[in-house]
N, C-alpha and C positions, 0 to 999 in steps of 0.2 A: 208866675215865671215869665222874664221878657221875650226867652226863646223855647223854642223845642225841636227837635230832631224827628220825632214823631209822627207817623200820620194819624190824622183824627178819623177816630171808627166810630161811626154811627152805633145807636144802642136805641134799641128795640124794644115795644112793651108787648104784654101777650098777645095784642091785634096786629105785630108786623108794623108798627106807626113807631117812627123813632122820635126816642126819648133827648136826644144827643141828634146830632148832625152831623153827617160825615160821612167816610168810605165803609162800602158794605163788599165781602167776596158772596158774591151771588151763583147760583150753578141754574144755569139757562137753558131751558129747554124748545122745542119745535113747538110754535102755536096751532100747529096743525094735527101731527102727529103724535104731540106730546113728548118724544123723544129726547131724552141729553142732550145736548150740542154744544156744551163748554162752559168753565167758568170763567167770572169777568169779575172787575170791582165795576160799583156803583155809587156813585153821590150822591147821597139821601140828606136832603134839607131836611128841618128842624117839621115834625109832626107828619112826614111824607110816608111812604112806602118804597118799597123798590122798585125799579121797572118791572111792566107785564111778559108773563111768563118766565122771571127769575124768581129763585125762592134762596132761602136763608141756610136749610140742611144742606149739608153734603151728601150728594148720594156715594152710595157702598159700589166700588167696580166690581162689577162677574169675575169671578175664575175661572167659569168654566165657558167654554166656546157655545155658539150658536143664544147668546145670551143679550136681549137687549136692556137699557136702561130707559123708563117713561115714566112721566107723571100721574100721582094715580089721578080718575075720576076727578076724584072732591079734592084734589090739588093737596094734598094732608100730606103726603108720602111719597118717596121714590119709589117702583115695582122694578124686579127682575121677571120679564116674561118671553118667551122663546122667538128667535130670530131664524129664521130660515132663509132671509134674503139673499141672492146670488147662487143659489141650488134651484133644483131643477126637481118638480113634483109630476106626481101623472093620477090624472083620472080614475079613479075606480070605478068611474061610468063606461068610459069607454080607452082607456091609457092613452090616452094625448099628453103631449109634454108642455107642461109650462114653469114659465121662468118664475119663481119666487119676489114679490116686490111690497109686499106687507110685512109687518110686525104682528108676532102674536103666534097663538097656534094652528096648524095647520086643520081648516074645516074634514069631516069624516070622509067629503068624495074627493082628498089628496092623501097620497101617500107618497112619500121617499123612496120607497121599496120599486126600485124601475121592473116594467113588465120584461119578461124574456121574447114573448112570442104575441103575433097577433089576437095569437088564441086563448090567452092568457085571463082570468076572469077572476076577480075580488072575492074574496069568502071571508071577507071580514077582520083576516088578519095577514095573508100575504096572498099572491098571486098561484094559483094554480091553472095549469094547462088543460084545455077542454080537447081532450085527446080524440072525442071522438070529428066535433068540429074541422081536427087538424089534419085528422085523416080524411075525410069528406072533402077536403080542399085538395088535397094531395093525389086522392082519387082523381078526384075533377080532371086535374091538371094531365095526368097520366093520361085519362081518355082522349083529353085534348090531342096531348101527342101520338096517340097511337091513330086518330084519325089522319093528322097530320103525315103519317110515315105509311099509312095504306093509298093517301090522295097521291102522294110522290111517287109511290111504285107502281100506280095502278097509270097513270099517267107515262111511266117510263114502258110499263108492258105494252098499251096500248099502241106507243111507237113503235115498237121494236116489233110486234107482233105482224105490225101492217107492212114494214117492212120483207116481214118473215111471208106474207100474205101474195106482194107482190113481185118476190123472188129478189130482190134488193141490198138482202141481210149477208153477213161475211158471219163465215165460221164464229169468229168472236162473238156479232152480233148476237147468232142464235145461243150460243151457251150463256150471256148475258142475259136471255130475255129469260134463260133457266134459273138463273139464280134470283134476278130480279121476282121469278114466282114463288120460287123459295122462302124468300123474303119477306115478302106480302103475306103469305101464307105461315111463317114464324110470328110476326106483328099480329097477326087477326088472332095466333092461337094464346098472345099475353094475356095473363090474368090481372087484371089493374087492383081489384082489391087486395093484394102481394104488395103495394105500393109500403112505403120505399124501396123494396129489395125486387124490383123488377129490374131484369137485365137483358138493354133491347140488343135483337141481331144488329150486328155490323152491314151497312148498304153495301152491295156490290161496288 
């Protein structure tokens, strides 16, 4: 025939070496990653191949989300294997946040599963709270401030007192310096192991 309308397709023998000469739709993957990254045509002269890292199958698109497309290994086959990139994993050593930037699945020290509390510790299948850890911190904290609210009143008495000492003080002063002991003496009587459910006096 003098003409044709046609484009000429390459034809291929079981080694991927064409039989024919001509356009190939090739599906191109990352030579790094091995990852899909589009299909193309190609022109395959007489006994060639295709260009490096395009192959001849079509690969299958996922339905389902979190689904990547790669080249297997030994280059034979498209894979569907699990994509997580752009989610956020944490530690099961120690719940640190990091950003997802691999193909594949996620190694045993990440999990999806975000911590609630700092106290929060791995048991292999979700996160549980080390209650007692949390309380011990909480204690902590609590002593903290109750040292903090006897140095404040002990500091305000000791003024008020020398004033009282030196005859300096007003009426006010000295019923101030009463509650002010009041005070001091309510703070010293907290129980911090009560913690969360302590409820400190109000300062003069």
């Amino acid at each position: 025939m003098k003409y044709t309308t046609e484009i000429r397709q390459a034809q291929f023998d079981k080694d991927g070496l064409a039989t024919v000469s001509g356009w190939a739709t090739v599906y191109i993957c990352d030579p790094y990653t091995r990852e899909y990254v589009r299909a193309s045509l190609d022109n395959v002269p007489l006994g060639g191949s295709v260009v490096a890292d395009a192959y001849l199958d079509k690969p299958e698109l996922p339905t389902k989300e979190n689904i990547a497309i790669v080249r297997s290994a030994d280059e034979k086959s498209w894979l569907h294997v699990t994509d997580y990139r752009g989610k956020t994993a944490y530690s099961t050593e120690n719940r640190q946040a990091i950003d997802i930037d691999f193909i594949g699945d996620l190694p045993i020290t990440l999990t999806l599963l975000e911590p609630k509390t700092e106290f929060d510790v791995w048991n292999g299948k979700k996160w549980v709270t080390d209650t007692e850890a949390q309380k011990a911190m909480l204690v902590e904290q609590a002593e903290s401030e109750k040292s903090q609210r006897l140095e404040d009143a002990e500091q305000n008495i000791l003024m008020l007192e020398r004033k009282v000492r030196l005859g300096m003080a007003t009426d006010e002063e000295i019923e101030l310096l009463r509650q002010w002991e009041i005070y001091s003496v309510k703070v010293s009587e907290i129980d911090t192991s009560t913690v969360p459910d302590i409820e400190w006096p109000v300062k003069p």
